[in-house]
C-alpha positions in Angstrom: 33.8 16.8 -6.9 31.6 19.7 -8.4 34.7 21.7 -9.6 35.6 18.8 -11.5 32.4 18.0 -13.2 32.1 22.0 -13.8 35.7 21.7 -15.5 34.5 18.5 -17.8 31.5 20.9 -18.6 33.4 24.0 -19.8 35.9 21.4 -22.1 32.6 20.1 -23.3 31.3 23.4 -24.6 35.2 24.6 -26.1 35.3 21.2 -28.0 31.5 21.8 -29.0 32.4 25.9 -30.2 35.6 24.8 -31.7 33.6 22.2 -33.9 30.8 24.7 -34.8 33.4 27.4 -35.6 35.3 25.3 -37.7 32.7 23.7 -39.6 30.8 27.3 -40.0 31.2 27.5 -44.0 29.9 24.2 -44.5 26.3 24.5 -45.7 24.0 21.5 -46.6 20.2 20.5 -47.3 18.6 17.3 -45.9 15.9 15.9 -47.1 13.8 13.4 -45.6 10.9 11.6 -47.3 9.3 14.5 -48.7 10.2 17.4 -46.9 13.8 19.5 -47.6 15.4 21.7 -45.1 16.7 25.2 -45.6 20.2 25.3 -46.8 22.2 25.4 -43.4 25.1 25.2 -41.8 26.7 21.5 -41.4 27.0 21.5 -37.7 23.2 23.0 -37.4 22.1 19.3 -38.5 24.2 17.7 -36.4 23.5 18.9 -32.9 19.6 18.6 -33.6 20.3 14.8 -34.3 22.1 14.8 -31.1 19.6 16.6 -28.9 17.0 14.0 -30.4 18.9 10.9 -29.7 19.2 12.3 -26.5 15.9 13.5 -25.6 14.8 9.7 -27.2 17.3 8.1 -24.7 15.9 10.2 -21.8 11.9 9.5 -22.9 13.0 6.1 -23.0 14.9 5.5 -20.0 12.2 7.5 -17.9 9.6 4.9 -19.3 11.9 2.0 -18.3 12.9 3.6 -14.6 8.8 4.1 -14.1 8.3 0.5 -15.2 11.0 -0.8 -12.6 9.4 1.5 -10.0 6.0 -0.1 -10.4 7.6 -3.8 -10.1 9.4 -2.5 -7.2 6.0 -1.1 -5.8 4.0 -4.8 -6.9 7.2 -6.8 -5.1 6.6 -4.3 -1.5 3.2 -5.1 -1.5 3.8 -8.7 -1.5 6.2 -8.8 0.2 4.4 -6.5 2.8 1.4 -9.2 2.7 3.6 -12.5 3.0 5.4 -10.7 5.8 2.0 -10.2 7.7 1.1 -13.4 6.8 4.2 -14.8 8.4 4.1 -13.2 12.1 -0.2 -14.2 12.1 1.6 -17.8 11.7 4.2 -17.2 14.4 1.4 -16.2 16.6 -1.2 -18.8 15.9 -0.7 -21.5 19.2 0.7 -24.5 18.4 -1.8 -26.7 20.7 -4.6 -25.3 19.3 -3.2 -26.3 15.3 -1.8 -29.3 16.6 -5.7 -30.2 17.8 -7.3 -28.8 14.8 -5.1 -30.6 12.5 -5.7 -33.9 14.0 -9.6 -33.4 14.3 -8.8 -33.1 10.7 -7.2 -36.2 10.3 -9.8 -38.5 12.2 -12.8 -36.4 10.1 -10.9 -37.4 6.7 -10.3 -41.0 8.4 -14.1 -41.9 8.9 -15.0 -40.3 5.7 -13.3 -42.7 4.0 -14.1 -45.3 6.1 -17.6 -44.6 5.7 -17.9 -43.6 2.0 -15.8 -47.3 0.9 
């Protein structure tokens, strides 16, 4: 699989020269706002738009991939705490909620008995 990708590289980089060395007598100026560039070569100008779309897409994927990582991070801890929350229930003895419960429910009973 590596040879491959190292094969899709190298045709990369001949289309890339083959661009650049055609487009070689091609000079232009950009301006943006106020400033104007140097009078350079056409293909100059259009790799370093490329390498900052790319290093754009790269700043904002690695801001997106370190926002899903600290969900990911919130959603274990919870889960972690519900989990541990879970086997204290399993272990809690059914008599002794089954009592509790209904001292509960005779407490709440004359309560309201009493206070009507």
């Amino acid at each position: 699989m590596w040879i491959l990708r190292w094969i899709l590289v190298a045709i990369l980089i001949i289309i890339i020269l083959g661009f650049a060395l055609q487009n070689q007598e091609q000079k232009v100026s950009v301006r943006i706002l106020q400033w104007q560039s140097d009078v350079l070569p056409l293909y100059f100008f259009l790799y370093f738009s490329y390498v900052a779309g790319l290093l754009t897409w790269v700043l904002v994927s690695t801001l997106s991939l370190l926002k899903k990582k600290g969900e990911i991070l919130k959603l274990q801890r919870e889960n972690r705490r519900v989990r541990e929350e879970l086997n204290r229930m399993r272990n809690v003895n059914i008599d002794e909620d089954i009592e509790s419960t209904e001292l509960e429910e005779e407490d709440k009973t004359l309560t309201e008995d009493t206070g009507a």
